[in-house]
N, CA, C and O atoms as CSV, one atom per row, in Angstrom:
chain,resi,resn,atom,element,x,y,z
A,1,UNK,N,N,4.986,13.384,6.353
A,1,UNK,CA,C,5.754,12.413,7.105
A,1,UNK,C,C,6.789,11.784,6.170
A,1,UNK,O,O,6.530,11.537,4.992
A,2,UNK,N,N,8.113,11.506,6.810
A,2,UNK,CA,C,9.262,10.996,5.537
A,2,UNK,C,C,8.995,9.822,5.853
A,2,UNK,O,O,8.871,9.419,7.009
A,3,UNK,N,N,8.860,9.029,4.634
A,3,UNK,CA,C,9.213,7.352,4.483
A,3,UNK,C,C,10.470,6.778,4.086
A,3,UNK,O,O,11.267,7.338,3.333
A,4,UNK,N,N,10.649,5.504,4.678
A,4,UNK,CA,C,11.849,4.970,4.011
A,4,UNK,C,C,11.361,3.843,2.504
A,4,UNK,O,O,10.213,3.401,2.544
A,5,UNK,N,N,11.794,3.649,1.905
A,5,UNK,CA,C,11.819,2.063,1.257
A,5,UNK,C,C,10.975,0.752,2.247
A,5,UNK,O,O,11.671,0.326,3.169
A,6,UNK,N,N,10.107,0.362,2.163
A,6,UNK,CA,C,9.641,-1.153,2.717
A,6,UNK,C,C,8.801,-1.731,1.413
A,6,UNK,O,O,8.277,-1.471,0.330
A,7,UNK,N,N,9.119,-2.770,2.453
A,7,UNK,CA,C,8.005,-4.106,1.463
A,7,UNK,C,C,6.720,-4.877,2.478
A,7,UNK,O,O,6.840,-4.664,3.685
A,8,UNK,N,N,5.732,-5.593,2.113
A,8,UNK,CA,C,5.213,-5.995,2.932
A,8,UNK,C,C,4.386,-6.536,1.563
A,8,UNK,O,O,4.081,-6.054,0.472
A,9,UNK,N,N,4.156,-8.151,2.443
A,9,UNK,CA,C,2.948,-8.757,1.203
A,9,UNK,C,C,3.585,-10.200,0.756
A,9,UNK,O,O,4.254,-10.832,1.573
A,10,UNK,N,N,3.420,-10.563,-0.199
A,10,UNK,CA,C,3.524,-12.025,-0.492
A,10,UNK,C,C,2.851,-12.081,-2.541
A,10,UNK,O,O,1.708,-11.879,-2.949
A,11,UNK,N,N,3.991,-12.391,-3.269
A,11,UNK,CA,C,2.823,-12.852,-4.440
A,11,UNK,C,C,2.260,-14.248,-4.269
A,11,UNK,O,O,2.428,-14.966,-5.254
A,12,UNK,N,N,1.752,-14.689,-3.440
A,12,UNK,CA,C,0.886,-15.866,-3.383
A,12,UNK,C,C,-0.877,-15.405,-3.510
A,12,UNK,O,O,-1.453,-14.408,-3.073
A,13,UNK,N,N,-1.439,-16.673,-4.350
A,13,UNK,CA,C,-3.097,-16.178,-4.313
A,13,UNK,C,C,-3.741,-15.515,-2.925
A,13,UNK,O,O,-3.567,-15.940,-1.783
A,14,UNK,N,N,-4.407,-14.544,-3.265
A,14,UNK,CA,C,-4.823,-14.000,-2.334
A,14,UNK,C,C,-4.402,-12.996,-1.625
A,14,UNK,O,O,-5.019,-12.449,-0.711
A,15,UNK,N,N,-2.687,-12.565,-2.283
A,15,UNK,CA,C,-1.961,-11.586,-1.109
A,15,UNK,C,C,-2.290,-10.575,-2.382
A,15,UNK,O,O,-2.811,-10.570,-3.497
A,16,UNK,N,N,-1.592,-9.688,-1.387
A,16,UNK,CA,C,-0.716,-8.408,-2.327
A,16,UNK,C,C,0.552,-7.875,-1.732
A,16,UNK,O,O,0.600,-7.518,-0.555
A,17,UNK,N,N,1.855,-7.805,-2.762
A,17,UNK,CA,C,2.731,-7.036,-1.879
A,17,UNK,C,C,2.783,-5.408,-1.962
A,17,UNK,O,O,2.340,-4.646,-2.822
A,18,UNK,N,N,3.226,-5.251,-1.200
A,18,UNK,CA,C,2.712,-3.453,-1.426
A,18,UNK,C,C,4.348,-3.426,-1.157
A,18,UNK,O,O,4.841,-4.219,-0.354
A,19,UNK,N,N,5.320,-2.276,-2.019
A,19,UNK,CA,C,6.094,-1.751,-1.646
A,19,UNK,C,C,6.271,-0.306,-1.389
A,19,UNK,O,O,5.635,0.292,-2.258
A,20,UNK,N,N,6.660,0.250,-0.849
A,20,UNK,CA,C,6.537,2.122,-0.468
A,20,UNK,C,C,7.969,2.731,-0.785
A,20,UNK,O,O,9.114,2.446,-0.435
A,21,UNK,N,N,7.461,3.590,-1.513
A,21,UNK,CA,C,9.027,4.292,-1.687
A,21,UNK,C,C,8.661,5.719,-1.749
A,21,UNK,O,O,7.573,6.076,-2.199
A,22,UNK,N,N,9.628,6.614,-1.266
A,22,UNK,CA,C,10.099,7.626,-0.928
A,22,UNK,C,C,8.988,8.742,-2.469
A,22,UNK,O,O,9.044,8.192,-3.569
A,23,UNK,N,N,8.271,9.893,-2.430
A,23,UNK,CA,C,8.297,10.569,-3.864
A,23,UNK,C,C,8.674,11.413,-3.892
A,23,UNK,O,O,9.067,12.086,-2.939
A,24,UNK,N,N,8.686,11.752,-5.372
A,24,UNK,CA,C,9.391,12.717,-6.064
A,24,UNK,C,C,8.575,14.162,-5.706
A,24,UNK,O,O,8.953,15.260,-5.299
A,25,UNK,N,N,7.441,13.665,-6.019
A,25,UNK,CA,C,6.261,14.718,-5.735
A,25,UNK,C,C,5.258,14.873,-4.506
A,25,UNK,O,O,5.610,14.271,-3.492
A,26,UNK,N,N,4.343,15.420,-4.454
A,26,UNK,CA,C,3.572,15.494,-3.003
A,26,UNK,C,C,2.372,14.663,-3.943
A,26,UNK,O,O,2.141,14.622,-5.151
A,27,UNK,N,N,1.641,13.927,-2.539
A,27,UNK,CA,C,0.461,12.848,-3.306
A,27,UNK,C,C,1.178,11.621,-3.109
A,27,UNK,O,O,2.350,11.352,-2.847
A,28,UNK,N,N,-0.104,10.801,-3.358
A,28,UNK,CA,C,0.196,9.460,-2.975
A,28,UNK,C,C,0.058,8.885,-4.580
A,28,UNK,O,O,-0.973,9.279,-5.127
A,29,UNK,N,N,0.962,7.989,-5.443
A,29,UNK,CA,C,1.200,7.757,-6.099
A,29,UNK,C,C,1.217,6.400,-6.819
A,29,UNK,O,O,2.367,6.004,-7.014
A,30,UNK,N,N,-0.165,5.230,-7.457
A,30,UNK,CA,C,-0.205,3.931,-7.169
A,30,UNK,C,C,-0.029,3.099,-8.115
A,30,UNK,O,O,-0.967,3.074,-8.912
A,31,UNK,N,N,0.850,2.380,-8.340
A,31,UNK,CA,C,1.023,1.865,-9.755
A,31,UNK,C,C,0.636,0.166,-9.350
A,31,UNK,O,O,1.429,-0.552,-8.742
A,32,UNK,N,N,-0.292,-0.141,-9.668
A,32,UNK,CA,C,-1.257,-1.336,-10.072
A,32,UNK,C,C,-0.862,-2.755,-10.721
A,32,UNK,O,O,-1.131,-2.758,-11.922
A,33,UNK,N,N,-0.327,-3.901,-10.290
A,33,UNK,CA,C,-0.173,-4.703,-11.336
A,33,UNK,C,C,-1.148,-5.947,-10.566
A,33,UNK,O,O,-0.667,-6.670,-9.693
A,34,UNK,N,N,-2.936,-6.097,-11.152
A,34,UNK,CA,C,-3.558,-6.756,-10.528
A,34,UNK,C,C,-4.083,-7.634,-11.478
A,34,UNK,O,O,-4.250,-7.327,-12.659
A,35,UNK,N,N,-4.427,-9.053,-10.839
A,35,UNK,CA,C,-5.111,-10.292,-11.598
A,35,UNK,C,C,-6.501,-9.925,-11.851
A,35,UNK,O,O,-7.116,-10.561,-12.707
A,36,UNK,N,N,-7.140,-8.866,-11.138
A,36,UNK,CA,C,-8.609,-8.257,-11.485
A,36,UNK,C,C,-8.918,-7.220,-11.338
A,36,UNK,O,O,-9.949,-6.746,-10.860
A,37,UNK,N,N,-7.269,-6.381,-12.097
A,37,UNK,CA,C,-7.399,-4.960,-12.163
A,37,UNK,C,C,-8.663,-4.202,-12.889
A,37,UNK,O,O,-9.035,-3.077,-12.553
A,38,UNK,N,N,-9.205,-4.896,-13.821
A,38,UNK,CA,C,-10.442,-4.184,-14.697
A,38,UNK,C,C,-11.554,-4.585,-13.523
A,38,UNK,O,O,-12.349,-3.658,-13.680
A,39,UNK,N,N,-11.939,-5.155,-12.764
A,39,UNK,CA,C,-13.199,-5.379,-11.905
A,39,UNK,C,C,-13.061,-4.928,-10.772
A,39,UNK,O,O,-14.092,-4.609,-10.179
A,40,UNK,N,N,-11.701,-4.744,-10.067
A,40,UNK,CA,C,-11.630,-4.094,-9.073
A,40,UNK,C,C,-10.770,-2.809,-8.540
A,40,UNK,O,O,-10.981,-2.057,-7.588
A,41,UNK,N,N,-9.691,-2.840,-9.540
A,41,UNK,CA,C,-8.513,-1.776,-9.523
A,41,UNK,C,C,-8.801,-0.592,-8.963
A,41,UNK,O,O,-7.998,-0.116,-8.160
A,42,UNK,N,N,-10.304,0.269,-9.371
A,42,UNK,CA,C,-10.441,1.474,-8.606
A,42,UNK,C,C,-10.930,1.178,-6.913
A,42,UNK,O,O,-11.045,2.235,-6.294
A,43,UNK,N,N,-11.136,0.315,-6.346
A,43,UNK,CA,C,-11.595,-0.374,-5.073
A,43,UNK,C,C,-10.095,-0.706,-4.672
A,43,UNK,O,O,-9.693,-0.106,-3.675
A,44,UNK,N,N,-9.385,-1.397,-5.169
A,44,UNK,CA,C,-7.629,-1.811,-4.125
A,44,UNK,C,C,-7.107,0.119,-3.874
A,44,UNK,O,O,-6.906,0.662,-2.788
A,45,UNK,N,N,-6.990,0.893,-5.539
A,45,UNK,CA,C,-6.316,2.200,-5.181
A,45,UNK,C,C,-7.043,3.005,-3.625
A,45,UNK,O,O,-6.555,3.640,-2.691
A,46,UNK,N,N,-8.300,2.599,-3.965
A,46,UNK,CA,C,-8.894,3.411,-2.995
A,46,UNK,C,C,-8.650,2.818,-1.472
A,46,UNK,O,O,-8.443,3.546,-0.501
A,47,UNK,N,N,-8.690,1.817,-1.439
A,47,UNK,CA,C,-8.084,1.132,-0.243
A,47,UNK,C,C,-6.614,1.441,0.458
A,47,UNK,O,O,-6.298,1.709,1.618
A,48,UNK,N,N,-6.025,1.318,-0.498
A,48,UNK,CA,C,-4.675,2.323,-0.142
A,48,UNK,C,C,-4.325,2.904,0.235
A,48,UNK,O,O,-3.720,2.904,1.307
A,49,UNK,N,N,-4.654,4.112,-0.851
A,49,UNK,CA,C,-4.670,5.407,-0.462
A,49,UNK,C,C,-5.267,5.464,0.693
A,49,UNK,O,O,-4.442,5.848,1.521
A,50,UNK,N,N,-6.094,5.312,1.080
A,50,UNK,CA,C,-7.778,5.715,2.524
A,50,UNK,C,C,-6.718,5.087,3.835
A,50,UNK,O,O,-6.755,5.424,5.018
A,51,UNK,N,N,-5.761,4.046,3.160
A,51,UNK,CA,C,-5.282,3.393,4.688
A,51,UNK,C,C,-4.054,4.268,5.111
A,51,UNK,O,O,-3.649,4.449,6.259
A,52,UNK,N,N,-3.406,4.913,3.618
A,52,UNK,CA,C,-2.067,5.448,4.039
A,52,UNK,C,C,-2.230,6.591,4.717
A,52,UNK,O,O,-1.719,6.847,5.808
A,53,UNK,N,N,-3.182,7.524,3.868
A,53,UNK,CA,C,-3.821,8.804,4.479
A,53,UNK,C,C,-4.443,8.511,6.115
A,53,UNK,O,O,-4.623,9.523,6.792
A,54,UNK,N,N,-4.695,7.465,6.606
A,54,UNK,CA,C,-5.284,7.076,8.000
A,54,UNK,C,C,-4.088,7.069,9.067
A,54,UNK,O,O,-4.149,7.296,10.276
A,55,UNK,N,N,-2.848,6.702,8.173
A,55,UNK,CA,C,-1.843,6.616,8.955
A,55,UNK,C,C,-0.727,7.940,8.810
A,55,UNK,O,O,0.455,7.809,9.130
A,56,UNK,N,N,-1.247,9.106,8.328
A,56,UNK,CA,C,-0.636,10.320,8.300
A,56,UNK,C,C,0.625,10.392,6.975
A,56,UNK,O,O,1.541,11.215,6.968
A,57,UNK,N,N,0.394,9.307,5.890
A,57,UNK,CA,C,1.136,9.831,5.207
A,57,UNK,C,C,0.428,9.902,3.528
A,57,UNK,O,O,-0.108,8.968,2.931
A,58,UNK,N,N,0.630,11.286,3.049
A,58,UNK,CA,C,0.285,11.976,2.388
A,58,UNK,C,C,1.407,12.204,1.165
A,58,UNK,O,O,1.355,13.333,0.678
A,59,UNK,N,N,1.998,11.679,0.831
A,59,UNK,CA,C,3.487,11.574,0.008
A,59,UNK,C,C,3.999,10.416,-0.231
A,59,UNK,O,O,4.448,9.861,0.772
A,60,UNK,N,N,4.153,9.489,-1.834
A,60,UNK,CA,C,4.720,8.196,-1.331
A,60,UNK,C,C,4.318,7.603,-2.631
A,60,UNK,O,O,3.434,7.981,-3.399
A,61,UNK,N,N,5.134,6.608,-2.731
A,61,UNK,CA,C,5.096,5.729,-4.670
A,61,UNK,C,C,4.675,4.761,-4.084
A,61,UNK,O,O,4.960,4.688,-2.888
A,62,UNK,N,N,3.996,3.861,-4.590
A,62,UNK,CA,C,3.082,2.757,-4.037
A,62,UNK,C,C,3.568,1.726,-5.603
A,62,UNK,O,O,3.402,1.796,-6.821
A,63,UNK,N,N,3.988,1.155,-4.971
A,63,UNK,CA,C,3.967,-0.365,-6.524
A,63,UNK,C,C,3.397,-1.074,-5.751
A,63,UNK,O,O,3.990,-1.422,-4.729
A,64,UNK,N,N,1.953,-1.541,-6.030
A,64,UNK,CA,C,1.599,-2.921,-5.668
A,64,UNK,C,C,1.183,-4.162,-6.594
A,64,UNK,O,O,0.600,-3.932,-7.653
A,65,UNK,N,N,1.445,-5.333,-6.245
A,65,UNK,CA,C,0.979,-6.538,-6.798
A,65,UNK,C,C,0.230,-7.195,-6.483
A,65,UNK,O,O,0.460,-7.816,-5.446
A,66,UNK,N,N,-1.029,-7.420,-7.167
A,66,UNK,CA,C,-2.222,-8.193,-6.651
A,66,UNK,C,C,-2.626,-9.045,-7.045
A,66,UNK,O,O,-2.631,-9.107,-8.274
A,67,UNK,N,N,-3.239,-10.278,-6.221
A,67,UNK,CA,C,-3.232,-11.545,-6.444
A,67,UNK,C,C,-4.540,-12.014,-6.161
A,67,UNK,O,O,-4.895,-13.190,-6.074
A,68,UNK,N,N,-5.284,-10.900,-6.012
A,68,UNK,CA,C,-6.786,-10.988,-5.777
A,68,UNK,C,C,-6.868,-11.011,-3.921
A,68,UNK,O,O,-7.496,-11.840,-3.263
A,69,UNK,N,N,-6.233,-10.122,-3.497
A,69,UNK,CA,C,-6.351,-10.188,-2.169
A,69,UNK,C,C,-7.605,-9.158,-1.624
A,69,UNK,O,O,-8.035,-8.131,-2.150
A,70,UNK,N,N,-8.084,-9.948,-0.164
A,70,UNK,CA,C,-9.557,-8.648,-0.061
A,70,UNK,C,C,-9.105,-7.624,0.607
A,70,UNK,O,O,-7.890,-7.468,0.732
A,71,UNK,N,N,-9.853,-6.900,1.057
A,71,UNK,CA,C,-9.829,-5.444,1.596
A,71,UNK,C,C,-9.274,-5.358,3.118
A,71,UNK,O,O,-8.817,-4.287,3.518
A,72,UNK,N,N,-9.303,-6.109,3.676
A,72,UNK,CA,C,-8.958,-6.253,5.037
A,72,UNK,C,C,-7.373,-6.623,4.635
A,72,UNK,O,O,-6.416,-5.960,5.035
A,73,UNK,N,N,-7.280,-7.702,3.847
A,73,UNK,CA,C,-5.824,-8.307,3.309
A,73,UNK,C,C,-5.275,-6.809,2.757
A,73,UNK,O,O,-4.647,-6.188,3.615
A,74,UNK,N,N,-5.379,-6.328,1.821
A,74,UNK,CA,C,-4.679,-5.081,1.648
A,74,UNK,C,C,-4.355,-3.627,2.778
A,74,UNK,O,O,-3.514,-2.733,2.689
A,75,UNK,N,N,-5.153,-3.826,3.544
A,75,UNK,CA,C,-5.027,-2.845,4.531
A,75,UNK,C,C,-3.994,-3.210,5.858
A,75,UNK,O,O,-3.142,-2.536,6.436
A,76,UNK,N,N,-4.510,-4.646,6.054
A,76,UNK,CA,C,-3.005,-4.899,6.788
A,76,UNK,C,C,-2.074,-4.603,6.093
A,76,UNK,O,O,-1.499,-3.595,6.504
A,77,UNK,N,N,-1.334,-5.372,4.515
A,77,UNK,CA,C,-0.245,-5.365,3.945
A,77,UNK,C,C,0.302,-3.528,4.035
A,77,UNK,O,O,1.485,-3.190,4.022
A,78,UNK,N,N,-0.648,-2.749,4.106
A,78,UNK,CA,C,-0.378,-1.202,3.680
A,78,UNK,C,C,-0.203,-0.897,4.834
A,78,UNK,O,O,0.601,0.036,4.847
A,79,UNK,N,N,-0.547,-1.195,5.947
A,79,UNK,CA,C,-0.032,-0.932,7.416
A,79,UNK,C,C,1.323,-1.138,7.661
A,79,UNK,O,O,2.133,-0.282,8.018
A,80,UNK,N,N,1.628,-2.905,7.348
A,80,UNK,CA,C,2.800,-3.308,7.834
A,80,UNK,C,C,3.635,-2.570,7.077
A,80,UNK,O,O,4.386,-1.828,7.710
A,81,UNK,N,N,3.704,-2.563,6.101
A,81,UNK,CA,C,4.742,-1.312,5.097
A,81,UNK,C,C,5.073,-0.129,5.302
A,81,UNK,O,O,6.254,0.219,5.307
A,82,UNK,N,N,3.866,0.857,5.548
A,82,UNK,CA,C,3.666,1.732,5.899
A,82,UNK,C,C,4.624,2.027,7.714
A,82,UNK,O,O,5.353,2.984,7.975
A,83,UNK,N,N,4.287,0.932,8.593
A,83,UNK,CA,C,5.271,0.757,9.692
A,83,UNK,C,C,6.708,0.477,9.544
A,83,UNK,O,O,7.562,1.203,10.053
A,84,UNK,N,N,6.960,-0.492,8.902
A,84,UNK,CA,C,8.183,-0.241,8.341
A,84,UNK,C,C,9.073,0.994,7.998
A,84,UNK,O,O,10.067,1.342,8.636
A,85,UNK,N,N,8.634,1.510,7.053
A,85,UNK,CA,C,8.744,2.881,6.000
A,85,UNK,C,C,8.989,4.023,6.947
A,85,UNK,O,O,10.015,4.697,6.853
A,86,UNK,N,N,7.842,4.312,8.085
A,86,UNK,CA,C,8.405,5.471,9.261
A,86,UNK,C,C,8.873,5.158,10.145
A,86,UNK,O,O,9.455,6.054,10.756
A,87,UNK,N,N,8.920,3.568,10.830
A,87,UNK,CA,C,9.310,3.302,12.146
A,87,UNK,C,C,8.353,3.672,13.080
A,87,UNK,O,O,8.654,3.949,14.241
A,88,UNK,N,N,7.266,3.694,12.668
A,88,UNK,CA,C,6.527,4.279,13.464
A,88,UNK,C,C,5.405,3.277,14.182
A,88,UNK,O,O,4.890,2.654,13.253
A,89,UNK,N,N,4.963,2.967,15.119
A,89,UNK,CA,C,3.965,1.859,15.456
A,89,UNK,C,C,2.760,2.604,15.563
A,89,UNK,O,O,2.531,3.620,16.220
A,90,UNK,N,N,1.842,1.775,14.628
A,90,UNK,CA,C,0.461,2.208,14.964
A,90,UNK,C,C,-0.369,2.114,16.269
A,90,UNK,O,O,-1.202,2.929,16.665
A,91,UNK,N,N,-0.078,1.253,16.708
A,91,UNK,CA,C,-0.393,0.860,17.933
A,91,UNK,C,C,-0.506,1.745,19.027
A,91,UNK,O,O,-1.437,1.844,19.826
A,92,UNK,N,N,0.901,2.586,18.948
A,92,UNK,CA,C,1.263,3.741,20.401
A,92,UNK,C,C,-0.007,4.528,20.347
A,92,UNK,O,O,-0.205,5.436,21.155
């Protein structure tokens, strides 16, 4: 699925912004800048990834910033982005 450029998220405690950009390569691609990346970092990637792959895309640079946000909080933020990015509504 092609993506565009989006953002979605907030650096305030508790968020994360997730931005999506277009890749170079095939794979989903996650570059990490978290307040409890050593205790949780492999738990947010996996969250991610599991939400983007849910929403059919399989290709894609992921910069996110984390502010200690939970799992439900990251999966919206990777939705709304992710909607953005194809135009696509999850919803339909």
């Amino acid at each position: 699925m092609k993506i565009n450029q989006a953002t979605a998220g907030t650096l305030e405690s508790g968020d994360i912004m997730i931005n999506l950009s277009p890749a170079d390569n095939e794979g989903i691609s996650i570059e990490l800048n978290s307040t409890v990346e050593y205790q949780f970092g492999k738990q947010i990637r996996s969250v991610i990834e599991e939400t983007l792959r849910s929403l059919g895309i399989t290709s894609a640079l992921v910069r996110a910033t984390d502010k200690g946000a939970l799992d439900c909080t990251i999966r919206a933020r990777v939705t709304a982005a992710a909607t953005k990015a194809t135009g696509k509504d999850v919803w339909e």
